[in-house]
C-alpha positions as CSV (number, residue, x, y, z in Angstrom):
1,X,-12.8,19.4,11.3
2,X,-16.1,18.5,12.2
3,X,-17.2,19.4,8.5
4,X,-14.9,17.1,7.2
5,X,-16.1,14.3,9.5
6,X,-19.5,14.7,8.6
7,X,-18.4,14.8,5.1
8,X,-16.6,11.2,5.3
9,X,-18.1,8.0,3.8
10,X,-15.3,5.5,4.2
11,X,-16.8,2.9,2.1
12,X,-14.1,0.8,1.5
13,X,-14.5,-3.3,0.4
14,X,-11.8,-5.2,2.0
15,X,-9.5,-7.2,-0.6
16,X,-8.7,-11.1,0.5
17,X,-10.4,-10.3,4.0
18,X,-11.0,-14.0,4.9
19,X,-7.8,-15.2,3.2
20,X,-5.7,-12.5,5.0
21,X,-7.6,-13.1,8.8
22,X,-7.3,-16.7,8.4
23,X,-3.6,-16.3,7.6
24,X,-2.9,-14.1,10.7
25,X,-3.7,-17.3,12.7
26,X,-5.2,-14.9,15.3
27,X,-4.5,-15.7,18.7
28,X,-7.6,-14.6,21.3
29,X,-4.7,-12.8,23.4
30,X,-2.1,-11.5,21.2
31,X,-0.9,-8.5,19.8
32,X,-1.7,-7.4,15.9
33,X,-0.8,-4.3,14.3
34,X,-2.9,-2.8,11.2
35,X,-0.4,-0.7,9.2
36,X,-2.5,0.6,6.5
37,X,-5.7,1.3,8.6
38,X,-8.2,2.5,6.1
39,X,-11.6,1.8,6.8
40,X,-10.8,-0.8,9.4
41,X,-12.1,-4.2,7.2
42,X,-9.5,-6.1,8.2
43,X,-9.3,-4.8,11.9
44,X,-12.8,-5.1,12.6
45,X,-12.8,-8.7,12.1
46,X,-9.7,-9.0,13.7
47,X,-10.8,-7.5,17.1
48,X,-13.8,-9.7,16.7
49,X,-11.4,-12.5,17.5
50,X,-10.0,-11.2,20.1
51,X,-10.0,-11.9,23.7
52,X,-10.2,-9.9,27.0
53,X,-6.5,-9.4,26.9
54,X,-5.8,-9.1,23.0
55,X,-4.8,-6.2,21.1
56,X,-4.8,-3.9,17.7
57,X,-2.6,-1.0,16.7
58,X,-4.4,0.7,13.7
59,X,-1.8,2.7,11.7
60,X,-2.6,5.3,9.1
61,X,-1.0,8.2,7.6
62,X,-4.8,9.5,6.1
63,X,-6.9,11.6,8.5
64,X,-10.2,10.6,6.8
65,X,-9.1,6.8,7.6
66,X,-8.2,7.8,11.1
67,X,-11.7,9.1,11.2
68,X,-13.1,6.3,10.0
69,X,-11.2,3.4,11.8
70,X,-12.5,5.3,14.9
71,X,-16.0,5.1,14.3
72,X,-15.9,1.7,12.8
73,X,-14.0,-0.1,15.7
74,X,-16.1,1.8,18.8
75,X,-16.9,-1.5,20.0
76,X,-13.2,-2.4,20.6
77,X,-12.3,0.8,21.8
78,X,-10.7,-1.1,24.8
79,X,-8.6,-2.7,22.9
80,X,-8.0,-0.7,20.0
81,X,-5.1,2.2,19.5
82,X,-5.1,3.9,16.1
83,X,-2.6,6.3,15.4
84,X,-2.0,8.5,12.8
85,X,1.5,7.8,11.5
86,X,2.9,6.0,8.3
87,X,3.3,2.3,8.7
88,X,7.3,2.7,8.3
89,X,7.4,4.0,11.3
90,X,5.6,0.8,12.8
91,X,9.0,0.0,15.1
92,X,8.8,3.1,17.1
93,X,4.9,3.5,17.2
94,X,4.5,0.1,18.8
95,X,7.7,1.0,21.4
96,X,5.9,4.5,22.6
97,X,3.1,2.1,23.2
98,X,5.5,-0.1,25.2
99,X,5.4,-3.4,23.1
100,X,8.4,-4.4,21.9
101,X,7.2,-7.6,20.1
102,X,4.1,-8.6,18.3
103,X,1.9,-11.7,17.1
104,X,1.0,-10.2,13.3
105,X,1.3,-7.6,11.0
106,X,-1.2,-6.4,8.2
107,X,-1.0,-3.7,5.3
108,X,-3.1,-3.8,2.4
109,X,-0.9,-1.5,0.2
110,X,-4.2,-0.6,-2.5
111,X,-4.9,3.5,-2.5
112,X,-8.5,3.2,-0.5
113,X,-12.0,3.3,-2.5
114,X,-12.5,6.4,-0.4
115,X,-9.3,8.0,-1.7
116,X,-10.2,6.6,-5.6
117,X,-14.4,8.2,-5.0
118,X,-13.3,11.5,-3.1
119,X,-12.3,13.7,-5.9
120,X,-10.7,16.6,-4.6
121,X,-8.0,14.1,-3.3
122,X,-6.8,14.2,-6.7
123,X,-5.8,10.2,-7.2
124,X,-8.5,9.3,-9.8
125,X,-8.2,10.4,-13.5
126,X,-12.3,9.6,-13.9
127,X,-12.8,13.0,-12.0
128,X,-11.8,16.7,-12.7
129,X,-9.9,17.7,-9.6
130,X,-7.0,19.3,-8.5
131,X,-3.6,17.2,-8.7
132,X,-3.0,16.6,-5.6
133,X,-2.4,12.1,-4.7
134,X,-1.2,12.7,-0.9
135,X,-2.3,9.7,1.3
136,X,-0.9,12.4,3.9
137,X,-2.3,15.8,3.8
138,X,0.1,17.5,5.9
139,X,3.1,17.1,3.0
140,X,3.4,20.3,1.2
141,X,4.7,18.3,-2.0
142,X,1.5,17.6,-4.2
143,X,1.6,15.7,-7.8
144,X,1.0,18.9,-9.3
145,X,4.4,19.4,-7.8
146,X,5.8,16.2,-9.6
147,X,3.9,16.9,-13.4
148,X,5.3,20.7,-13.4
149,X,8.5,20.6,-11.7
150,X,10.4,17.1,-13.1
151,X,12.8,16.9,-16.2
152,X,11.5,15.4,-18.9
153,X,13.9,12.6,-18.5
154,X,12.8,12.3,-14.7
155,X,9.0,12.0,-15.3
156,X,9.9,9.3,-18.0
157,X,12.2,7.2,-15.8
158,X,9.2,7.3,-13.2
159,X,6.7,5.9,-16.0
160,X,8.5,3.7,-17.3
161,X,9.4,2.0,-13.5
162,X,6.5,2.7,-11.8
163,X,4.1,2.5,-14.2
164,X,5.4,0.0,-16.5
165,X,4.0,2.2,-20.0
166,X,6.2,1.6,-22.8
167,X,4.6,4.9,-24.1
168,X,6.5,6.4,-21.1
169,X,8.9,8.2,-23.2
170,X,6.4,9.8,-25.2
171,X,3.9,11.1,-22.2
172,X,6.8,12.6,-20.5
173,X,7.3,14.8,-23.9
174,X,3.6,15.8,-24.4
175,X,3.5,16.6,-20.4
176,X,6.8,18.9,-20.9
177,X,5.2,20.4,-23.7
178,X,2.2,21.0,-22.1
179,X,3.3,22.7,-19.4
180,X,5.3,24.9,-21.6
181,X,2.1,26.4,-22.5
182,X,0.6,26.9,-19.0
183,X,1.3,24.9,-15.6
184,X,-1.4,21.5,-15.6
185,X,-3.1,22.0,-12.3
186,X,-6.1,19.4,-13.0
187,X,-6.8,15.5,-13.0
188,X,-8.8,16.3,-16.3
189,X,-5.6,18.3,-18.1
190,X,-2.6,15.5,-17.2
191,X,-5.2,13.3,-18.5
192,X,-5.5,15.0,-22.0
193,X,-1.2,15.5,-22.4
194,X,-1.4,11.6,-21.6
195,X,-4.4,10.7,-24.4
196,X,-2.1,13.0,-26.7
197,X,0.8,10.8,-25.9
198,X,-0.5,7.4,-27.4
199,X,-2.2,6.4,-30.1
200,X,-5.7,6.5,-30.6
201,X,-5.8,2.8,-31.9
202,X,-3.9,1.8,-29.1
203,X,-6.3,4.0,-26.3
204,X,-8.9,1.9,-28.5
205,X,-7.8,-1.6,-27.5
206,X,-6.6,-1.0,-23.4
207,X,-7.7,0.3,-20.4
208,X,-8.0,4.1,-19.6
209,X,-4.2,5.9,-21.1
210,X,-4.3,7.6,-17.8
211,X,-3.9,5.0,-15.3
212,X,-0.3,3.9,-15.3
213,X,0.7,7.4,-15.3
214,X,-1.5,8.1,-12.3
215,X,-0.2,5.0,-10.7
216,X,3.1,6.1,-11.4
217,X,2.8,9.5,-9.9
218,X,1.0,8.6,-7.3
219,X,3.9,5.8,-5.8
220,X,6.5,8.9,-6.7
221,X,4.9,11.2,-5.0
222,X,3.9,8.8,-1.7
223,X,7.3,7.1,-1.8
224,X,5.4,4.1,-1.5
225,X,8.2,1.1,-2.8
226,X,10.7,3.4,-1.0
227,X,8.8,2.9,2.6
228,X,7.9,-0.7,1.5
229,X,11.4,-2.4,1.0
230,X,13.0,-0.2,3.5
231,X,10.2,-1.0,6.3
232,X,9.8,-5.1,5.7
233,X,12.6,-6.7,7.8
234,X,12.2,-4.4,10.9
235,X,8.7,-5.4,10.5
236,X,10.3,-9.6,10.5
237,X,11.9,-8.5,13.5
238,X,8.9,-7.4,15.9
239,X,7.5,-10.8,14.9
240,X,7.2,-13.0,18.2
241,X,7.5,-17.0,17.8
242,X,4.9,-17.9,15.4
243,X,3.9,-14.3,14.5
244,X,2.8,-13.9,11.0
245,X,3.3,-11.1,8.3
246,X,0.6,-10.5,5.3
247,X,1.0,-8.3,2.8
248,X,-1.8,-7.6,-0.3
249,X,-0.2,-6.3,-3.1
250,X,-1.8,-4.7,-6.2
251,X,0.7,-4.5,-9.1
252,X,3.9,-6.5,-9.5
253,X,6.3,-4.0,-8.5
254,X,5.1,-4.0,-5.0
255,X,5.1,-8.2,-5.2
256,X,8.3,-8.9,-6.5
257,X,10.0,-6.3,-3.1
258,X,7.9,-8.4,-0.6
259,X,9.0,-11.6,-2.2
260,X,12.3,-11.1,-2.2
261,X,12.0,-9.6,1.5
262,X,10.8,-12.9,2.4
263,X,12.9,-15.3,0.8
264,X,15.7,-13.1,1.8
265,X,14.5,-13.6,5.8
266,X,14.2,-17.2,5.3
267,X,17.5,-18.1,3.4
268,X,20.1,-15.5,3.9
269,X,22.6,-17.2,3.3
270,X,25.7,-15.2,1.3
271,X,28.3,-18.1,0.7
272,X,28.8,-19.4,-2.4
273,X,26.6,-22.5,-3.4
274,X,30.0,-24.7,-3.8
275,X,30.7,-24.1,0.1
276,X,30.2,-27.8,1.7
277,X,28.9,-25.9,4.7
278,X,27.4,-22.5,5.6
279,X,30.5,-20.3,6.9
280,X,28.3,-16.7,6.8
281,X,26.8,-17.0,9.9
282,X,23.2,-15.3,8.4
283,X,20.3,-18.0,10.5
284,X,16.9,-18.3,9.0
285,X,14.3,-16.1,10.5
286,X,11.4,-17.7,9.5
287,X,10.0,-19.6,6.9
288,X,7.5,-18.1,3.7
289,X,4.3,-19.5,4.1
290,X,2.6,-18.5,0.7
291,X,5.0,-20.0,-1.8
292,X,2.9,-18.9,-4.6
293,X,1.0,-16.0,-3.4
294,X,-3.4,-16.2,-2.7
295,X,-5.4,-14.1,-5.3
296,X,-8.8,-13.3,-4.9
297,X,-11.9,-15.6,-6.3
298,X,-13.5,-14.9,-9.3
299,X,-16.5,-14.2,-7.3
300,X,-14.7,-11.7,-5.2
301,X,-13.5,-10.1,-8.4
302,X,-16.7,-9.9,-9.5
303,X,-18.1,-7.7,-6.3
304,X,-15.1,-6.0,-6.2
305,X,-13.7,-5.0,-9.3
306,X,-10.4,-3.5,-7.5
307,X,-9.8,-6.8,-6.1
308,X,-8.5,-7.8,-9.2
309,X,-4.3,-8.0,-9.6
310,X,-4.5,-8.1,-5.9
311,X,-2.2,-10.3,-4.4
312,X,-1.2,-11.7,-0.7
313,X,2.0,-13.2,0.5
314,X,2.6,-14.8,3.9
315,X,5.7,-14.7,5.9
316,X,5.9,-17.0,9.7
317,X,9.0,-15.9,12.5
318,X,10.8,-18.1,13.9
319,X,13.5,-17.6,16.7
């Protein structure tokens, strides 16, 4: 352990930061929660607008980030907790704490630069490394798991949703027939069945062949839209008055959930739009702040490449 906290270098550029923290509408006293921890950008400079009796959960499934939220929020350590858990289990983290109700919620749902620049993590297809993806190390289920053991038809169903390729079809029958030959254990070798998979004046004219892939396994594997549309209306409901929800998303898949989470919390509504009068009984929870959602400056873009498709969406509770 103590190698692998000398070893960390959390250097992670928070996406939206002064969007998101103006957003929360921090109060000095309240209670925030930080679901996707990382390397505690966003809490830092929430705690730094706290007050004597204010508050931050810090929530991460990633040991390194655990590491590294520590170190980076030592000055708040009064009124920091960070705890090592996945955000979708937000409702019963904050209740063992004994709070039942809290004044904002945070996740930046982006993989971490660390996580991208550490290679043997496996998540970047610019480095030879093992396949591994997990944002939690203690799963035994690896991507290597995913690219060797899937059907054909399951790998394509999971490119073509997840990673939006309309070559999907074609990389999940060179990746078959790859590992027909002998199991592909590396970043480098999934990245050659893929290049194999799609044309060569296509690969000239777009981004890296790998990445949608990667992206695709990577959500798979970390059940991330799973965790995300099942966790968002408990997350509504630990809201106090006036409490506020952000979420920064990074590729539309991820958007479109939230958004309709939202809307869904404030018009729930079931009956049919002919009824004179509202008969379901469903009451508004809030209203959506963000109707179209914040996206970072072109300046922001430019020091931060990975800011890019980044997108935020704003949701406010009302009782």
């Amino acid at each position: 352990m103590d190698t692998f906290r000398e070893n960390i270098n959390f250097n992670h550029k928070s996406v939206l930061l002064d969007e998101t923290i103006d957003m929360l509408n921090i109060k000095p006293n309240g209670i925030y929660v930080d679901g996707t921890l990382g390397g505690g950008g966003h809490s830092f400079e929430i705690c730094k607008r706290l007050g004597d009796n204010g508050r931050l959960i810090g929530i991460d499934q990633d040991e390194a980030a655990i590491i590294a939220g520590n170190e980076r929020l030592k000055d708040y350590k009064d009124k920091v907790t960070i705890v090592r858990s996945n955000y979708s289990d937000m409702k019963q983290v904050i209740k063992n704490l004994g709070i039942e109700k809290v004044d904002g919620i945070l996740l930046d749902l982006g993989v971490s630069s660390y996580q991208l620049d550490t290679p043997e993590r496996g998540f970047s297809y610019r480095e030879n490394a093992p396949l591994d993806m997990r944002m939690d190390t203690r799963n035994d289920k690896t991507a290597k798991d995913i690219v060797n053991g899937y059907s054909e038809f399951d790998l394509y169903r999971i490119i073509r949703d997840y990673g939006e390729d309309k070559f999907a079809k074609n990389i999940a029958k060179h990746i078959v027939r790859v590992r027909e030959e002998k199991q592909i254990e590396t970043t480098d070798e999934l990245t050659e069945a893929i290049k194999a998979a799609i044309p060569m004046k296509i690969r000239m004219n777009t981004g890296h062949p790998a990445k949608k892939t990667f992206q695709a396994i990577r959500i798979e594997l970390n059940r991330e839209l799973e965790v995300l549309s099942k966790s968002l209306d408990d997350m509504v409901e630990m809201l106090n008055e006036d409490g506020r929800i952000c979420i920064i998303t990074f590729h539309s898949l991820e958007d479109r959930i939230v958004k309709s989470c939202f809307r869904k919390n404030e018009d729930p509504c079931t009956c049919p739009p002919n009824f004179p009068v509202c008969v379901c009984g469903n009451k508004s929870k809030g209203n959506v702040i963000t109707r179209k959602p914040l996206i970072p400056t072109e300046e922001e873009i430019i020091n931060n490449k990975r800011a890019k498709s980044s997108k935020l969406r704003v949701f406010e509770r009302h009782l």
